[in-house]
BALOBA-1460 file (C-alpha; in Angstrom, 3 decimals):
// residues 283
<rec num="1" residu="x" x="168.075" y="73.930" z="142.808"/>
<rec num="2" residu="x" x="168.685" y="76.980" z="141.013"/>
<rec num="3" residu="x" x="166.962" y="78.100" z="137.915"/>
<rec num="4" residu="x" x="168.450" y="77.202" z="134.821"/>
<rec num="5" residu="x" x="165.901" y="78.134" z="131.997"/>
<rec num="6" residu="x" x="162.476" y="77.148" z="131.350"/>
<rec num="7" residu="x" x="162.990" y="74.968" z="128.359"/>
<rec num="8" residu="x" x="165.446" y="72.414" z="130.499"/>
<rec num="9" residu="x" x="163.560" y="72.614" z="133.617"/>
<rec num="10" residu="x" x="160.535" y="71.630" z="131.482"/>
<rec num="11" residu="x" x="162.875" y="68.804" z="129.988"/>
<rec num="12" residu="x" x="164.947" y="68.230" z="132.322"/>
<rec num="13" residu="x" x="163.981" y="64.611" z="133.146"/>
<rec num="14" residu="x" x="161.258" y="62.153" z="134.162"/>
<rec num="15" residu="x" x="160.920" y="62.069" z="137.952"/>
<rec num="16" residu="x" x="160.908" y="65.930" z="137.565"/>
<rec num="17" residu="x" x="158.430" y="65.957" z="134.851"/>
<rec num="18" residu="x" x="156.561" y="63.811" z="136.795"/>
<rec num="19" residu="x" x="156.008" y="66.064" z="139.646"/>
<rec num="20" residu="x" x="154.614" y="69.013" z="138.014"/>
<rec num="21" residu="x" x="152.118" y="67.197" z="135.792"/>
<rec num="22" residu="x" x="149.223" y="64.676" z="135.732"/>
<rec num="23" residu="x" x="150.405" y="61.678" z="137.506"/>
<rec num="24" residu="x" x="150.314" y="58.800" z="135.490"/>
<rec num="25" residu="x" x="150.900" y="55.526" z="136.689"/>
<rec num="26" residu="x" x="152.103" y="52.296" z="135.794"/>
<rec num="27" residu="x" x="152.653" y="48.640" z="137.830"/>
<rec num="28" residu="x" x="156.410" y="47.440" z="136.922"/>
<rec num="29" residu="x" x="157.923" y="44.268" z="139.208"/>
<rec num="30" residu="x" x="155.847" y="45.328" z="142.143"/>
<rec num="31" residu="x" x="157.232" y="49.377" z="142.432"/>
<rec num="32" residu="x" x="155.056" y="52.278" z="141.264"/>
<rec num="33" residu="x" x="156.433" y="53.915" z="138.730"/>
<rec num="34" residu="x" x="155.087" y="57.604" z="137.799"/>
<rec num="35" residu="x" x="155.676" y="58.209" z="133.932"/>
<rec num="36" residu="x" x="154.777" y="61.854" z="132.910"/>
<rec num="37" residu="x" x="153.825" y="60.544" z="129.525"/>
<rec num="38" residu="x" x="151.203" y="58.939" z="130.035"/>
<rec num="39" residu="x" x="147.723" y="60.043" z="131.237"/>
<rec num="40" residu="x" x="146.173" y="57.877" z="134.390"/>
<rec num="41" residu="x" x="148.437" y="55.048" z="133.754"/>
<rec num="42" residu="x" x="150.954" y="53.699" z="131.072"/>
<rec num="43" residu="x" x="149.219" y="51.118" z="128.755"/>
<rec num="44" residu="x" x="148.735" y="47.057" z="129.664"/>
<rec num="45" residu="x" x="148.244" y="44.307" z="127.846"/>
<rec num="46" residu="x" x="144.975" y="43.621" z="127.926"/>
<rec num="47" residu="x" x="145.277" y="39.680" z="125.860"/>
<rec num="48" residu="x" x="146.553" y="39.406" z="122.656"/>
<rec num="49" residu="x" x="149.983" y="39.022" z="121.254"/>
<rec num="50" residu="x" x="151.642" y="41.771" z="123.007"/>
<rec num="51" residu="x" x="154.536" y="39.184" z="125.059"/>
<rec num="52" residu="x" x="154.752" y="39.393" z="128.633"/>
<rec num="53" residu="x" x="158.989" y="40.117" z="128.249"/>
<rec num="54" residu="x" x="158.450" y="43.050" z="126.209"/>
<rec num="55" residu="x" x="160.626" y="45.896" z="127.290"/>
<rec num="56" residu="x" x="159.290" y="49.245" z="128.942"/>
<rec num="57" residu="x" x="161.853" y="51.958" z="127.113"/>
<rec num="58" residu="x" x="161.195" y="56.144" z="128.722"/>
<rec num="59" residu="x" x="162.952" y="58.661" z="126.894"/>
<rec num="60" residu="x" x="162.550" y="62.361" z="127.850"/>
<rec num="61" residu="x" x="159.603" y="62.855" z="125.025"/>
<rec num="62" residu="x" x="158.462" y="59.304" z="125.007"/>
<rec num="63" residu="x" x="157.878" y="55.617" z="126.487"/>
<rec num="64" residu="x" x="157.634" y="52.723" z="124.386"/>
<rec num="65" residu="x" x="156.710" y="49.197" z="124.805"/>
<rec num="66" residu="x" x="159.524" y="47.411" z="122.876"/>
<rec num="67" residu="x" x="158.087" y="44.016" z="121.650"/>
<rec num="68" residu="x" x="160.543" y="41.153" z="122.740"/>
<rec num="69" residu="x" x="159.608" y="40.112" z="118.756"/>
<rec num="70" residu="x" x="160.625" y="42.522" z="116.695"/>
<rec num="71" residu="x" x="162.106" y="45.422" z="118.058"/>
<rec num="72" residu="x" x="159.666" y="47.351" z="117.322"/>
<rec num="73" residu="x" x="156.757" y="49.578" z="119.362"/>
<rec num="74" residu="x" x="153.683" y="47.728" z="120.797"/>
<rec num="75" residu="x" x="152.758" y="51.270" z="121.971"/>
<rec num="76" residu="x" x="153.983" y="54.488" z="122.510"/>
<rec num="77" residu="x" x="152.603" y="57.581" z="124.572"/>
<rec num="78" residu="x" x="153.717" y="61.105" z="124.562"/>
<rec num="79" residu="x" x="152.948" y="64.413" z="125.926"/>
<rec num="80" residu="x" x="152.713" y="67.429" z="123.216"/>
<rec num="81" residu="x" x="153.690" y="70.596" z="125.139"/>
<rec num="82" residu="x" x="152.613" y="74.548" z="123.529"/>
<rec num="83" residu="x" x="156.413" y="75.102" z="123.826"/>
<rec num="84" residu="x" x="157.514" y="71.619" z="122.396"/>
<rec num="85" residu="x" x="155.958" y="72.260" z="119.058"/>
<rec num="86" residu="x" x="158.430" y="73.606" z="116.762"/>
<rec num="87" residu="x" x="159.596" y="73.437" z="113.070"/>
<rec num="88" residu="x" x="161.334" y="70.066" z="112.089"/>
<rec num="89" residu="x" x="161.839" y="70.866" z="108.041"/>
<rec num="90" residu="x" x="165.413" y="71.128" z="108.431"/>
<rec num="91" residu="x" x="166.388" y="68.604" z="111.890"/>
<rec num="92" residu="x" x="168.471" y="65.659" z="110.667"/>
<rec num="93" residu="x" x="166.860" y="62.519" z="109.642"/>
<rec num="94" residu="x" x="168.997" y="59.487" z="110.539"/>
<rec num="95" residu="x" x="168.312" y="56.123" z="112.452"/>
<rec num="96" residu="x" x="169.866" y="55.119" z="115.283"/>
<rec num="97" residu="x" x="169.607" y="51.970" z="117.437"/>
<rec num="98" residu="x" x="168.568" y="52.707" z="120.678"/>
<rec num="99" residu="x" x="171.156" y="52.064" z="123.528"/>
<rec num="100" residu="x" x="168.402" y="51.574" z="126.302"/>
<rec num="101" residu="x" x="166.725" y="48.589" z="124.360"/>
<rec num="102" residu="x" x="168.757" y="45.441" z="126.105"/>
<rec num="103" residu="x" x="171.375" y="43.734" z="123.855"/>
<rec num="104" residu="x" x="169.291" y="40.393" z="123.819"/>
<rec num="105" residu="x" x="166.374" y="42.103" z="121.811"/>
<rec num="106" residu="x" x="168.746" y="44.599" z="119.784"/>
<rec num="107" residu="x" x="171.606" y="41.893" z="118.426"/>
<rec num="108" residu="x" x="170.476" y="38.269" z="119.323"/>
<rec num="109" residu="x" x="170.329" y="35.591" z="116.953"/>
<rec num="110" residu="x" x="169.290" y="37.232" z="114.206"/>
<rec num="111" residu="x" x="168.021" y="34.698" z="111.621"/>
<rec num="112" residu="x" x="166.427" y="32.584" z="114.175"/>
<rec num="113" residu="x" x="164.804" y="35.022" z="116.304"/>
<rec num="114" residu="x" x="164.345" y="38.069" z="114.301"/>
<rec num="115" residu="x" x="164.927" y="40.291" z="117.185"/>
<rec num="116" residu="x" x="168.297" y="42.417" z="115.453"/>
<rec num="117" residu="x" x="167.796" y="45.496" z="113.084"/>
<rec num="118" residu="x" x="170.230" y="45.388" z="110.452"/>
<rec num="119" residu="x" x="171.090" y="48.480" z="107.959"/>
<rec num="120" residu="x" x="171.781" y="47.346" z="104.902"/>
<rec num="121" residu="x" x="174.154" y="48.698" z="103.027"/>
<rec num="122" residu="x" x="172.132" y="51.968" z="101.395"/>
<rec num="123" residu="x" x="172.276" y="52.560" z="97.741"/>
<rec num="124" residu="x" x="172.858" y="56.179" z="98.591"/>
<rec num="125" residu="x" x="171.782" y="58.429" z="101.118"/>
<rec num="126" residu="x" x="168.298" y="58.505" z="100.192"/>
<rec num="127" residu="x" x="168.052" y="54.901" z="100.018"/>
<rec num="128" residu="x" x="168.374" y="53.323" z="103.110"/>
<rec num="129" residu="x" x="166.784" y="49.836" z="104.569"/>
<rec num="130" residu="x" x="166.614" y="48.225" z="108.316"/>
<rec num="131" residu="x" x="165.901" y="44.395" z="108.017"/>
<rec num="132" residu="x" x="164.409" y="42.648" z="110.962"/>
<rec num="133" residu="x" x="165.716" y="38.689" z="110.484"/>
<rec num="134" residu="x" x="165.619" y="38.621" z="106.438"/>
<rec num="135" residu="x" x="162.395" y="40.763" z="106.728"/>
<rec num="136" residu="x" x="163.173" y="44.895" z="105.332"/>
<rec num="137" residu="x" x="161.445" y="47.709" z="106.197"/>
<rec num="138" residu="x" x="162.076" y="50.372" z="103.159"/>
<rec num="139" residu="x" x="162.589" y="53.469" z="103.594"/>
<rec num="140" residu="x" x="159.129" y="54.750" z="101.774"/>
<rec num="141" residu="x" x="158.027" y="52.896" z="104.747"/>
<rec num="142" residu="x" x="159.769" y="54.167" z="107.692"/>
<rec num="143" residu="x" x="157.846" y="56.576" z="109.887"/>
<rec num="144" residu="x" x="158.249" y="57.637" z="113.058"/>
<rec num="145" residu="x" x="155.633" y="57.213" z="115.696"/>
<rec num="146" residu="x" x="156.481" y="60.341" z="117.769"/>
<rec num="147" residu="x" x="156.289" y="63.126" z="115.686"/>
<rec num="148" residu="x" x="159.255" y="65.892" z="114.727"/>
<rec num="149" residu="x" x="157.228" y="68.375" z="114.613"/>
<rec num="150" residu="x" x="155.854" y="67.909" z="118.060"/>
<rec num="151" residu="x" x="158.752" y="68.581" z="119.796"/>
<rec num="152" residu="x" x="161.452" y="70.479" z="117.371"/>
<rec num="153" residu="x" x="161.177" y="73.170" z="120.066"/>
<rec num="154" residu="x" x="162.762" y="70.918" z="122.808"/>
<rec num="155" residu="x" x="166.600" y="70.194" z="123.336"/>
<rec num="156" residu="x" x="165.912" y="66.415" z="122.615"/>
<rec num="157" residu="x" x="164.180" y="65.971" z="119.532"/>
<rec num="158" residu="x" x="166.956" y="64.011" z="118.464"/>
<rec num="159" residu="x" x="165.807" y="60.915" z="120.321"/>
<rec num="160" residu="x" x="163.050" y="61.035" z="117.470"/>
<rec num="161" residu="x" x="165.598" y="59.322" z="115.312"/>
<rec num="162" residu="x" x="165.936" y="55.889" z="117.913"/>
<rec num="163" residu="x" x="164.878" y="53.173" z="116.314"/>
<rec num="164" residu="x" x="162.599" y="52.586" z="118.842"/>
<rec num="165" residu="x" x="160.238" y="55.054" z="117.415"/>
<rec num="166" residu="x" x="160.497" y="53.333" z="113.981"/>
<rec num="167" residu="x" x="157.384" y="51.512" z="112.561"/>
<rec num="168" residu="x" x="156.341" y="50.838" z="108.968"/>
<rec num="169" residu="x" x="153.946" y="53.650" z="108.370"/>
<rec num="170" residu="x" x="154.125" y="53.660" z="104.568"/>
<rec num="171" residu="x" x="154.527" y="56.633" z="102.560"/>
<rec num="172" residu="x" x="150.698" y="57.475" z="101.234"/>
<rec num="173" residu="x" x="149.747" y="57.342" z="105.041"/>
<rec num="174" residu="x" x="152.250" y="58.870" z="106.884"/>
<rec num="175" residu="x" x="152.680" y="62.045" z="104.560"/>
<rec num="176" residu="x" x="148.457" y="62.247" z="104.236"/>
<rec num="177" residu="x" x="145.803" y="61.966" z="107.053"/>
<rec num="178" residu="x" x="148.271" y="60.651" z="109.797"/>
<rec num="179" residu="x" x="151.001" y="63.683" z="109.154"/>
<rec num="180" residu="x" x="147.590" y="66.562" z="108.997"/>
<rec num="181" residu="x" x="146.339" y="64.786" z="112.343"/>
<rec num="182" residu="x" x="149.654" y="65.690" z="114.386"/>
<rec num="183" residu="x" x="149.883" y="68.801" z="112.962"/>
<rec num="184" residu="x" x="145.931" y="68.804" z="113.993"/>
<rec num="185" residu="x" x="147.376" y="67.806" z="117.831"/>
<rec num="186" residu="x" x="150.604" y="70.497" z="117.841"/>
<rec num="187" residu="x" x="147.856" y="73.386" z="117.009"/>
<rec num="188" residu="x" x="145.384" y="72.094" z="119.960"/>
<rec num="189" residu="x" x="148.604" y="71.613" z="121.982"/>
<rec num="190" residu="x" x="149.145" y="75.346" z="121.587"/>
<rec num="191" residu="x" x="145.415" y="76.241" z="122.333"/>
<rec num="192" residu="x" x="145.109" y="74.347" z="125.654"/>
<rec num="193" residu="x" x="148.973" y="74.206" z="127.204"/>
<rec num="194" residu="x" x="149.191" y="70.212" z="127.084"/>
<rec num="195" residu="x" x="147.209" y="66.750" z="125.167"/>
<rec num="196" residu="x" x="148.455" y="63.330" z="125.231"/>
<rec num="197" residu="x" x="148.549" y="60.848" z="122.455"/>
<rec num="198" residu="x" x="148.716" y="56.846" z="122.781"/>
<rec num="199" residu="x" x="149.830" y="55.258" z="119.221"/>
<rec num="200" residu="x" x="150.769" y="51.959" z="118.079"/>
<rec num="201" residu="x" x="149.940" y="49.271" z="115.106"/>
<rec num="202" residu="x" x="146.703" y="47.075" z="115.051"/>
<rec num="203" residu="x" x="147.212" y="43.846" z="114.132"/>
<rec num="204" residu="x" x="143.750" y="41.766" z="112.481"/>
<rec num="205" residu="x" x="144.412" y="38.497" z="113.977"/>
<rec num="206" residu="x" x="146.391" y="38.998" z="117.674"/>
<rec num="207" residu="x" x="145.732" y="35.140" z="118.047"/>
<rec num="208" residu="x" x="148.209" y="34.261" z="115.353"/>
<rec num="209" residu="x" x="150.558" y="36.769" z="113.775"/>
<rec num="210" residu="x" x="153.516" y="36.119" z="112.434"/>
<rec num="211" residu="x" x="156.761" y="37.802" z="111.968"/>
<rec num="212" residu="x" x="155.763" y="39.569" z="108.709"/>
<rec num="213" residu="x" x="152.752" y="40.781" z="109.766"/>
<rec num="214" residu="x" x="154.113" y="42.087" z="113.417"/>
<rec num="215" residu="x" x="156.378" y="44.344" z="110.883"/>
<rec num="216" residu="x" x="153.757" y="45.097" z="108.968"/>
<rec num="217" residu="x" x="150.692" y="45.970" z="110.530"/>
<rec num="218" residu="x" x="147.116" y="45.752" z="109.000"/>
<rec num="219" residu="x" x="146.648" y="49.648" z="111.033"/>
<rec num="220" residu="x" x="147.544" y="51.914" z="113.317"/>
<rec num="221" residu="x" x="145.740" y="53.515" z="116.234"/>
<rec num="222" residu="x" x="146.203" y="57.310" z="117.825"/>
<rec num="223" residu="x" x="144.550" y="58.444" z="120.734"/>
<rec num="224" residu="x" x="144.359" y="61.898" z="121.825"/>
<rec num="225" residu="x" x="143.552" y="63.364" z="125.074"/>
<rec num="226" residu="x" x="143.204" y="66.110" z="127.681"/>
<rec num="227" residu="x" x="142.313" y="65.617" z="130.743"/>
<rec num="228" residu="x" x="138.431" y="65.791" z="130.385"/>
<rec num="229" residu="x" x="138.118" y="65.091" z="126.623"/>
<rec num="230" residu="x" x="139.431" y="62.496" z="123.951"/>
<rec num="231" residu="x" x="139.241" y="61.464" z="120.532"/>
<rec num="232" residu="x" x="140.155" y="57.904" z="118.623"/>
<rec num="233" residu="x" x="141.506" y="57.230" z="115.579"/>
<rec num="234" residu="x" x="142.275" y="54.009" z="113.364"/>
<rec num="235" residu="x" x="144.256" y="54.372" z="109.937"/>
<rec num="236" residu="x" x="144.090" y="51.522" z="107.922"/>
<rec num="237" residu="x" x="147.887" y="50.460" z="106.079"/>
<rec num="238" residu="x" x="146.010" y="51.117" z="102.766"/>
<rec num="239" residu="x" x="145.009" y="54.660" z="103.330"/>
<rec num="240" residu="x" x="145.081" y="56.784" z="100.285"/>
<rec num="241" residu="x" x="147.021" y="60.072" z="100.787"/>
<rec num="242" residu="x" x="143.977" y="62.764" z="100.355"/>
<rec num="243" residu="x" x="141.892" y="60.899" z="102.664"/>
<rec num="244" residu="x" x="140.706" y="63.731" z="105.400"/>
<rec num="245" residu="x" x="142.154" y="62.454" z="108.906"/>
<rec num="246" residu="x" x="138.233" y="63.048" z="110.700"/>
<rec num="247" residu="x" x="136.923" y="60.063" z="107.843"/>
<rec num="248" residu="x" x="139.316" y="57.417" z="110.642"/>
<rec num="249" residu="x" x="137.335" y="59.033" z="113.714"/>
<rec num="250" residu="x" x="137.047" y="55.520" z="116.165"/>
<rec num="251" residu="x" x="136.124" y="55.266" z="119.502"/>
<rec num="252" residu="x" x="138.586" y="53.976" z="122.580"/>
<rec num="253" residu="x" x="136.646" y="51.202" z="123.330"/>
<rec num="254" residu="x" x="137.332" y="49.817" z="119.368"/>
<rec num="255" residu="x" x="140.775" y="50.811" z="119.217"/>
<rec num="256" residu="x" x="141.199" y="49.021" z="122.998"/>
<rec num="257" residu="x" x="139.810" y="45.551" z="121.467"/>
<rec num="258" residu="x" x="141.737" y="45.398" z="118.133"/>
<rec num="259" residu="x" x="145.146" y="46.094" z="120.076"/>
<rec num="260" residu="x" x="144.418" y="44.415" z="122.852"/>
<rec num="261" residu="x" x="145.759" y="47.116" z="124.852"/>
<rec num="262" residu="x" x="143.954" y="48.893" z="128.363"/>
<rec num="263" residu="x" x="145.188" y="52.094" z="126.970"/>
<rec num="264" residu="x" x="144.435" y="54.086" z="130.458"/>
<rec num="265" residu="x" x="144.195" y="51.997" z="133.273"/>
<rec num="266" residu="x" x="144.371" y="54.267" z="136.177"/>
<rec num="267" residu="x" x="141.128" y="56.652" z="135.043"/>
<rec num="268" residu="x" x="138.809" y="56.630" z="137.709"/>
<rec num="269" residu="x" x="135.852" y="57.457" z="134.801"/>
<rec num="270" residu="x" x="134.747" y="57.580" z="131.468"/>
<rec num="271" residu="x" x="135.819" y="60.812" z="129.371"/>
<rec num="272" residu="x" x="133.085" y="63.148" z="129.347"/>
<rec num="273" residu="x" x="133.508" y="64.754" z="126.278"/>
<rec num="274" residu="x" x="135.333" y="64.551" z="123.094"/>
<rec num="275" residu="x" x="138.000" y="66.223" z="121.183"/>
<rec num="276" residu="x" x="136.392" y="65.985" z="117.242"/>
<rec num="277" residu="x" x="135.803" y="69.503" z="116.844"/>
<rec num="278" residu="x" x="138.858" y="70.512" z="118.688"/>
<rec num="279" residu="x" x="140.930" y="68.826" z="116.272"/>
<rec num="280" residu="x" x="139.039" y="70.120" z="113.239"/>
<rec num="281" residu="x" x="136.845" y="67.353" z="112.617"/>
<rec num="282" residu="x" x="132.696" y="68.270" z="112.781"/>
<rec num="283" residu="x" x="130.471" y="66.841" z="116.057"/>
């Protein structure tokens, strides 16, 4: 193959990613399936409501487990690169469904099933609304799970705009501790070369949850980690905007029981070491 640049062959897809970084593996209809995303294996459902026909999306800067439900992410991992991190002030904001979810999730019986996202007519430009089945997320409410600013310095940061990276982070959180935590992960990105973040919501009762509350999650969970080292967070829905990102330090084994997720299920041990002082926050 003959070189291109190093910003496409770093992008370029995948398989290729796959090969030049930390193999991560995931179990998918009996085939092994090596997702550069993710660190020693792809999340499973580890009980819970996460459904068994939820949809595996990978995108060049992310995967996403689509659930069958909503639409929406039960999880989603990504890789932050010292050359992905760039400045996203000025890259379009603008939903757009995602053509890789299948058409029986993204369009299918809509008031029964809740499974179509709808745009409602917007007001103006600034105020637009998806509705999920009679059920609208805002837009003071619509955040995106992969950060901008993590990869504004890649050819593809418009896939940050599928609505499979949509959740209902509302506005005090996402612009406070969550926002000063990835900006926390792009500046350790740039000290060590590569870290790895698993996010999704938290739900308080995974027994019985209903369609409201699968939109609109009691927390959300981000887990960051290098290949020796990690640190846990959990954000309640409620957080207050000047709360300090280091006051939601968690631990993986927490955030693994509320979401009922196996967050790394190919790690052949325990994490040695954390990242808390990496990522600002004091021992």
């Amino acid at each position: 193959m003959k070189y291109i640049s190093k910003s496409f062959i770093r992008w370029a897809s995948v398989t290729g990613l796959s090969a030049i970084t930390l193999a991560a593996v995931t179990q998918l209809s009996a085939q092994t399936v090596h997702i550069a995303h993710c660190m020693a294996g792809c999340p499973v459902n580890d009980g819970g409501i996460l459904p068994d026909d939820s949809e595996l999306i990978v995108r060049q800067l992310f995967v996403a487990s689509i659930n069958s439900r909503t639409g929406l992410s039960d999880w989603q991992a990504y890789r932050v690169l010292a050359d992905s991190v760039g400045v996203a002030s000025l890259l379009p904001r603008a939903w757009y469904e995602d053509s890789l979810v299948s058409p029986n999730v993204a369009s299918a019986n809509v008031i029964d099933d809740g499974q179509q996202f709808v745009q409602a007519l917007p007001i103006d430009a600034e105020e637009r609304s998806y509705q999920l089945n009679e059920i609208n997320i805002l837009s003071e409410d619509q955040g995106r799970l992969v950060p901008m600013s993590s990869f504004a310095g890649t050819p593809y940061w418009s896939e940050l705009n599928f609505l499979s990276n949509m959740a209902a982070l509302p506005f005090e959180l996402r612009a406070g501790s969550w926002s000063r935590l990835d900006q926390a992960i792009n500046a350790l990105a740039n000290k060590t070369g590569e870290v790895f973040v698993v996010t999704g919501p938290i739900y308080d009762d995974r027994e019985r949850v209903d369609d409201d509350a699968l939109i609109n999650p009691s927390a959300y969970f981000k887990v960051i980690s290098t290949r020796y080292a990690m640190s846990a967070f959990i954000f309640s829905s409620d957080v207050r905007q000047h709360v300090n990102f280091c006051d939601q330090l968690s631990t993986m084994e927490v955030v693994e029981g509320r979401s009922g997720l196996d967050l790394f299920p190919q790690r052949g041990n325990d994490f040695t070491d954390t990242l808390h002082a990496q990522l600002g926050c004091a021992p």
